[in-house]
Structures are given as C-alpha cells and as structure tokens.
N, C-alpha and C positions, 0 to 999 in steps of 0.2 A: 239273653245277655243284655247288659243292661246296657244303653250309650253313654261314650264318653262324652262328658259335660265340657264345654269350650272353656278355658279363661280368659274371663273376662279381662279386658286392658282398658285401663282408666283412658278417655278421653284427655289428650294433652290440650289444654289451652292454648286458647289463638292470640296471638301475640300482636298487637297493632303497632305498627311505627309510631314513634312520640312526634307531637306535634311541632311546627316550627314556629317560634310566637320570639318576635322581637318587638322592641317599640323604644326609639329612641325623639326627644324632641328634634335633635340636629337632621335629622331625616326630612324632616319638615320645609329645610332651607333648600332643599336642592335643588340646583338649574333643571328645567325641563327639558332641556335638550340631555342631560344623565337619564333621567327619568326613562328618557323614550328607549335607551342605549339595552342593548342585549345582556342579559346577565352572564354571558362568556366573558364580559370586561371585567368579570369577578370572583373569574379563575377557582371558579366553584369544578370539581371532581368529578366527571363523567358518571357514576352512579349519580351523586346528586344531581347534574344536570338533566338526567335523562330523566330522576323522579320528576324538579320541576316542567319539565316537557308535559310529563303528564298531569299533571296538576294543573294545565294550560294558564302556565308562568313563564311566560318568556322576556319581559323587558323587567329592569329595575326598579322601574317606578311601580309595576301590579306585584313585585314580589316585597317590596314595603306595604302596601298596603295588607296583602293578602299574611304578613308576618306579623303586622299588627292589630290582626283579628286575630289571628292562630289558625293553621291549617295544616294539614294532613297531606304527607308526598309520598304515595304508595310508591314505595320498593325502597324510599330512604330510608337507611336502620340508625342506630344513635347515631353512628360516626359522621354519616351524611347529615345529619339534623345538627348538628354540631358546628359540622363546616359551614354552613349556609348561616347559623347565627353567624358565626364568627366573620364571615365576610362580612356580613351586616354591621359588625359593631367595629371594622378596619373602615368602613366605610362611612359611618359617620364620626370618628376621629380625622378622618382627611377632606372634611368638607370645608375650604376658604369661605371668607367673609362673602365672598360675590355668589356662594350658590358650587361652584363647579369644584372637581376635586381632585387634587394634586395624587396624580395617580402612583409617581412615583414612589411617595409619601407613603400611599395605601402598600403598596407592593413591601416595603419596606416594615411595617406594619405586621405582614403575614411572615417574614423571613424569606421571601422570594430572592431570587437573583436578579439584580435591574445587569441589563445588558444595553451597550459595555459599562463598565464601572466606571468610569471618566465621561463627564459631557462630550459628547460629540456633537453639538450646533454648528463647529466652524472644520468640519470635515473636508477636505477636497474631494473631488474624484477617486484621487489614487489613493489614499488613507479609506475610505470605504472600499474599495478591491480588496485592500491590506486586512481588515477588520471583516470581512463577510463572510468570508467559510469559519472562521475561529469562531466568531461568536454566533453564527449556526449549526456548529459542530456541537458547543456548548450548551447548546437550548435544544436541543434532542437527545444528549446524554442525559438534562435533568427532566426530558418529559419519557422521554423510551427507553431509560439506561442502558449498556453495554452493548447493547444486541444491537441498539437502534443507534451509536455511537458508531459499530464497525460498518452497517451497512452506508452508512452515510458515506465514509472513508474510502471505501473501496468502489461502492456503483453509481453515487451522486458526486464525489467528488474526484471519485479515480476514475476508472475503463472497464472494470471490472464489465462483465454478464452478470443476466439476472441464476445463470446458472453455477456461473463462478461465486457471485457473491453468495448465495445458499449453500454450497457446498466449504467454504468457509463461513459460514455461521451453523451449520451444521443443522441444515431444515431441508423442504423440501423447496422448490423452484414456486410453488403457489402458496406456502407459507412467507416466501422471498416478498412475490406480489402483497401481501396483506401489511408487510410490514413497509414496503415502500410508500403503499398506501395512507398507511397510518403515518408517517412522517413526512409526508407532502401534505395531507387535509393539516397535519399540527402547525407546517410552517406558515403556509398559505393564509390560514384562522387567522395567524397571529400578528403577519406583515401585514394584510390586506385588509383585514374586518375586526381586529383588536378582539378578535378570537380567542382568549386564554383559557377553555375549559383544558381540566386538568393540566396544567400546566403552572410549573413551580418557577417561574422567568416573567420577568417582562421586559422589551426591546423602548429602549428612549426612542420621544418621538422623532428627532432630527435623526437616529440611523435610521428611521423607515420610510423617511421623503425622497431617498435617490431609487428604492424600488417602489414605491407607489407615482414616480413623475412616471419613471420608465415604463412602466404598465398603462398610463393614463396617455403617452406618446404612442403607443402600439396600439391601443382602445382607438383612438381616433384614425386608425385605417382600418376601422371595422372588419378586423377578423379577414382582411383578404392575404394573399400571399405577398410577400418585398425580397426581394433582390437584394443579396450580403452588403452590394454597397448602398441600401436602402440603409441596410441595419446599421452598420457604421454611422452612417451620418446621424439615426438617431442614437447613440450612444453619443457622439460629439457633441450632438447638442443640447443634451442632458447630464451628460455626466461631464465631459469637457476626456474623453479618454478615448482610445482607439483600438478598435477589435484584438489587436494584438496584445494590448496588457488586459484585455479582458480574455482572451485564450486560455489561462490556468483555468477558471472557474465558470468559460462558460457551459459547461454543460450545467454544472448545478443551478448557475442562473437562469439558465434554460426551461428547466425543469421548477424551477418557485414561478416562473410567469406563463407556465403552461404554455410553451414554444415549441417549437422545433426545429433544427434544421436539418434540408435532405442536401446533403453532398454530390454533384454530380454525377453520373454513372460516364459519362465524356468528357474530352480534355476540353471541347467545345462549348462547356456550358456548366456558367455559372451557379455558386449554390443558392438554394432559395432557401428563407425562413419563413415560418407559417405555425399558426396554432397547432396545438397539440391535437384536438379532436377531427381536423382535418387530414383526410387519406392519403399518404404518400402516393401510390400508383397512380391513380388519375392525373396526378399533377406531371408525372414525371412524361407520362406518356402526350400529354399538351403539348411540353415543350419538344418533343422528339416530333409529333405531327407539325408543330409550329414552323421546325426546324425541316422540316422534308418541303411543306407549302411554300416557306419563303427561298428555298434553297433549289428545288426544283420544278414542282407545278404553279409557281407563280413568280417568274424570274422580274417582270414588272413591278412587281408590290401588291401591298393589300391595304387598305385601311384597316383603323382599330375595326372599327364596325365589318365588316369582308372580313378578318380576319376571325371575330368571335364567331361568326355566323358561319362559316368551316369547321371552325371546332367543336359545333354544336349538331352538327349532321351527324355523327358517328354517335354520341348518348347526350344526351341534352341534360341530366341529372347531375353526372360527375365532372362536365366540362367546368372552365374556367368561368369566373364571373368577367365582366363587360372591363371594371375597374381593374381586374388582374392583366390585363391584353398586354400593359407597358411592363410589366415584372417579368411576364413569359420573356419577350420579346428580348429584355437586357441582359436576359439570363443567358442569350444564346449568342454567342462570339460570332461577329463576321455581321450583324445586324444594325440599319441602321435608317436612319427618319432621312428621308430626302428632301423633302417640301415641307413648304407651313403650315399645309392640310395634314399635316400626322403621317405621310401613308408612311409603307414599312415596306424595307426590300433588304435582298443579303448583297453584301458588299462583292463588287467582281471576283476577288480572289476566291470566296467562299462557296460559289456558284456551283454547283455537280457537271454540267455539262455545258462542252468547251461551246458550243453551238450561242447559249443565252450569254456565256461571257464575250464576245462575238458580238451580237446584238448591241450589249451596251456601252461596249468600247466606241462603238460605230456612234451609236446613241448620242452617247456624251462628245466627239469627235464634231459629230453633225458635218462631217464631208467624207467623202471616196478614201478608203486606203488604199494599199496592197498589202497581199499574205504578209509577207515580210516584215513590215509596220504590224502588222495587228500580232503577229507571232514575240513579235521584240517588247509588245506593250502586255501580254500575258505573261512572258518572261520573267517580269520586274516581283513578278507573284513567287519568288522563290522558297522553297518549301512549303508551296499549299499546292492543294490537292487541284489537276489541272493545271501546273504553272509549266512543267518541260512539253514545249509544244514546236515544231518544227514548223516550216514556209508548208509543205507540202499535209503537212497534218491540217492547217490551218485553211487551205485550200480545198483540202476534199470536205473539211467540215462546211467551207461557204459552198460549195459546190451542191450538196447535199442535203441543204434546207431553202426551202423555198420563201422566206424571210430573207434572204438575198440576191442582190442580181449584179452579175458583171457589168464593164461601163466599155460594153461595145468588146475590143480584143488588146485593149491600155492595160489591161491584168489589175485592173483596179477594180473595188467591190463597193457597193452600196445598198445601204434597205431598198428594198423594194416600194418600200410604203413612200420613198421619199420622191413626188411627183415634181419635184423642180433639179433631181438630177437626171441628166437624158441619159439614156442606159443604150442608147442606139450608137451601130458604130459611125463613124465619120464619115463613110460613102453613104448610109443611107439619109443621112442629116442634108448634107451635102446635096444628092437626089430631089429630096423634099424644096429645099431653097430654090433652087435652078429650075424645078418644075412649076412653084410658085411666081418665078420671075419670068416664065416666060422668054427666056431669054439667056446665054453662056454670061458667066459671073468668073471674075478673076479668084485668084485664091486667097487676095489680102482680101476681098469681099467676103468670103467662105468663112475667112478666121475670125473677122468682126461680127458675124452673126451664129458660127460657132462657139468662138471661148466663154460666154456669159453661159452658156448651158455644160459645159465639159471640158475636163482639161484636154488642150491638144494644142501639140507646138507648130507654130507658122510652115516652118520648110519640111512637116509632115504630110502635107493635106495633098501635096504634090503629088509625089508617089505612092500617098491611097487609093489617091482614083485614077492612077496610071494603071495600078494592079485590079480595079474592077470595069468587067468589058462592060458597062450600062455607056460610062462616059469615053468623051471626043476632046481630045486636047484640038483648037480651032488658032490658038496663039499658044507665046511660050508660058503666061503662067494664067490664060483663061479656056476652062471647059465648058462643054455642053452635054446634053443627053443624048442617046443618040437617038 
C-alpha cells in the first residue's frame, strides 16, 4: 500500500512591523529639560509604550532621535507606528518660541480631554474638594470605561468591599483587585509623574499643585506614622480646609496618596494615619503595649528613649521607629509630657491601679494627707476607671503597699521615700528629745522642736505622754523619762 503523501502548506510570510520614521525641523528647538521628560507625557497607548520599552526608548529626546533615523518597535503593528508619529507631529506643532511646550495646546491637538474645562489657577481649598472626585471620576471613564467608572463609585469613592464591588461588576474578588489596580497606577502616573500612557485626558497644571503640595507635606515626615490631629493640621496648612469637609472624599484621597488610616479598636485611642505599605497590626499593638507601660508598669513615666527601648524587647523588626514615640504616645488619651525633658506619663485619672494613683497625688501634694483627702481628690476622676473609691478602700490600699508610711497614729500618710517627714509617733520623738537633753523638757519646748518635723497640736503632747509609761510628769506641763 502505497503512503499517503502530506500537503504541502505554503509557508506564510513574516510580517515585520513598519518602521517609525518622523523628522521634523521644529523638534530641533526643544528645551532640554522636554527632551529629558518620559515619553508617558505623550500619552502614547500602552502597546506602543511597551514596544518603545523595548526598543530602549524611554525619554522624548532618544525617541526623536531614534524617529529620525527610523527604527523598528517590535510588538508595534501599524496602529501603534501611527500613534507614536502622530504624537510626534502634535508635538512639534506645540512647541513655543522659548523651546518648551504648551502641553495643553498638544492635548488639544490630539482631541484629548484637558481636565477641568475652565482654568483653575485661582481655585481655593474648597472649590478643589468641589472638583476632585468629578473630574477623577471623568478621567477613569475615559482611560478604563464603564467598568472602571462603577468601581471608582462604589469602592474608591463609596464603602463599598472589594467583594461587594465585584459582585456588582459582575467579576471575581481578584479580577476586583486587577482593576483597582489598574485605576490607582492611572491616577497616581498622571497626578504625580505626568504619567499619560494610554490615557485620552490631561489634568491642568494648577488642579495638580494642591495633591502634589499635599504629598510633598506627608514626604517630609518620611513615611513614619502621624496622629489624625497631625493630619488635620497638615491639611490646614496646605489646603486651608478641615478634616471634616475633607470626610466625603477621604478615602479616595487616601488611596491617590497611598495612605492610610487605622481607626482605633478603643475609645481610648486616637486614629493614626500612615503609608499604605506599612502593617496595620504591629502598629496597633505598640500603642496597646505603650498603653499598658504608661498606664501600669511604669506609673512614673518613661522617656521617648525608655520608651522605644521597651518596645523593641518584644520584636525589634515590626516595632515603632524612635521618630514615631510622640504619635504612639498622642494617640492614646490620658497621656501626657510632664517635664522639659520629654518624659511621658498617664494622667492620674487614667492610671489602672488605685495604689500608683495614690503615689502621685501624694507626689504632687508633696505633704501628709489623710484617707479622706486622698479618697475626695480621686473622686473628682468621675466616670474613669478607679474614680468611686471610699476612706477605707483608700486606706487598706496605703496600708498594703510598702511605698507608704503612716505619720506615727495622726491617721495621716506619707511616701516613705520622703526623709524630712518624721513618721515616728510623738512619744517616741518626744523620748529622743528628752533623752538628748539630759534633762525633763516642758511641753511648749516638745512642740517647738516637734512641729518643724510633723503636724501635732500643742495641748496634744500632754496627754500622749501621760498615756505612755516610758514618761514622768515632774511639774504640771514638764516631763521626764523615767
């Protein structure tokens, strides 16, 4: 049997991309600062940008040259060889007498969208609030049409989830992520680095100096974390506007300056904002350790420095930076700078245990109380935690820590640490005097060399030492030992 003979199939011809060959004299004039400029300022088409990628064409001034010898951008097919002239010759129609190039001009040139349609140079604050979602609502309808118009609406500028919004666009949760993606790298290109590949818009330059200040104020605390009334403050004094009429839009603004903010998980503590690539967890657990050190294991304070250096025992990798110490610190209510030197301590009422709030009453008093006083001055803390505190609560707590000492049986208390208050009762004060004199001492003598050391009233001294048998009444108001 004979084999069957194959048929033969013509070889189809390989088709080369046509060359891209421009050359105009006005090209000639351009400022070298264009020249040096990315050709994404030329809103050349993502195929075409990625051929010149390869073609290692990246700035304006080598894609003139490299256009007017003629060269080859593998993966460009006509349509991309076409657009890339054609930018080319929008681009030497918009070059001014000085070199540089009216870009609105060029945009206009191509049929682009200039965003917004009216000059905005003399914008306020609140007239940019007014204008930022509209007219980046509009510059994502015409770079990502429909699809990339509802995501915006619903997850960048509503509340939506990444689950809720996929499920009304009707994709999966990770096709969700590709398209968020793709509409953050469009906006970010375009705000920040005059970015236009693919993209049929271009943003005037006075709407992109109040989000390029605003990034350039946040850049200069290098990437650490700030404190909501951090963030306030720099909105005031960049934009001249207050957190509150920035609330419609800040997530989306959040989100073009790669931010974040984490919402407290406690009523105690303030929200903190912070870059996007930095961990929520770590940060949240700082301030809860911050909050336990200043609040309980360190009722005294801590300096910034004492302070970092605690929170870098536990993982030294994900702790806080040195610079972050004062953001943790304001983040957490009841916290406050007591001295010149920085240190840091939690305010009495905030204190965990009645024992340390105790301490610094006395502390700050700097004399003797009684329960009573000290129970009446924790009182005033009403509705925080430790504030309902009785004489006898107050009592067994000084009773019960050794950081305090009675002043003799006056029912008055004092630190211990404090060596110029006599904690001895008045007979044995008393004893010591009369045994240094050598000799029975009257009782106006006893109270002149008692009261400078402890309180105790004249016509008490009497019948203290009537009631202890050491002393000898000898006259009616002078004793001796016996």
């Amino acid at each position: 049997m004979w084999p069957v003979r194959k048929k033969l199939v013509p070889r189809q011809r390989r088709e080369y991309p046509p060359p891209v060959r421009f050359e105009n004299p006005r090209l000639g004039a351009l400022d070298p600062s264009v020249r040096a400029s990315p050709v994404g300022l030329l809103h050349v088409g993502t195929r075409a940008s990625n051929a010149l990628g390869g073609a290692r064409v990246s700035s304006i001034g080598e894609l003139i040259l490299a256009a007017r010898r003629g060269f080859v951008a593998q993966g460009a097919g006509p349509k991309s060889v076409a657009e890339i002239e054609e930018a080319l010759y929008s681009l030497s129609r918009s070059i001014g007498r000085d070199g540089r190039v009216d870009w609105l001009r060029y945009a206009t040139n191509r049929h682009f969208l200039i965003l917004p349609q009216k000059d905005s140079s003399k914008l306020s604050g609140r007239q940019f609030l007014q204008l930022f979602p509209v007219l980046l609502e509009t510059a994502v309808e015409s770079a990502c049409g429909a699809r990339g118009k509802l995501f915006f609406r619903r997850s960048l500028l509503g509340h939506d989830s990444a689950k809720a919004t996929g499920r009304h666009l009707g994709v999966t949760r990770q096709a969700t992520s590709l398209i968020k993606e793709k509409v953050l790298r469009m906006l970010r290109g375009a705000i920040f680095n005059d970015d236009y590949r693919g993209c049929r818009f271009r943003f005037r330059h006075a709407f992109l100096i109040p989000l390029r200040e605003l990034r350039g104020a946040l850049s200069a605390t290098h990437g650490r974390a700030l404190t909501y009334t951090e963030w306030e403050r720099v909105l005031e004094e960049t934009w001249g506007v207050t957190a509150i009429e920035v609330a419609p839009v800040e997530k989306l603004l959040f989100s073009i300056i790669d931010y974040q903010v984490v919402r407290p998980a406690r009523a105690q503590i303030q929200a903190i904002v912070l870059p996007k690539d930095r961990s929520v967890l770590p940060l949240r657990s700082a301030i809860a350790d911050t909050a336990r050190l200043l609040k309980r294991e360190f009722p005294k304070g801590l300096s910034k420095q004492q302070l970092f250096r605690e929170l870098r025992r536990s993982d030294g990798k994900t702790a806080p930076r040195l610079p972050e110490i004062p953001a943790l610190v304001k983040a957490i209510l009841g916290v406050e700078e007591f001295n010149p030197k920085g240190r840091i301590r939690a305010r009495v009422e905030n204190m965990w245990r009645i024992t340390d709030q105790l301490e610094r009453i006395l502390r700050e008093r700097g004399t003797p109380m009684r329960p009573r006083e000290l129970a009446a001055e924790i009182g005033k803390f009403k509705g925080k935690a430790g504030s309902v505190r009785a004489s006898r609560n107050v009592g067994s707590a000084l009773s019960g820590d050794k950081r305090f000492k009675p002043i003799g049986r006056s029912g008055v208390w004092a630190l211990r640490e404090w060596n110029h208050i006599e904690a001895r009762t008045v007979a044995d004060i008393s004893a010591d005097f009369i045994r240094h004199a050598a000799r029975p001492m009257t009782e106006a003598e006893l109270f002149d060399l008692i009261s400078p050391r402890r309180s105790v009233s004249k016509g008490s001294i009497g019948s203290l030492l009537r009631e202890d048998g050491r002393f000898r009444r000898t006259k009616p108001i002078t004793w001796e030992l016996k």
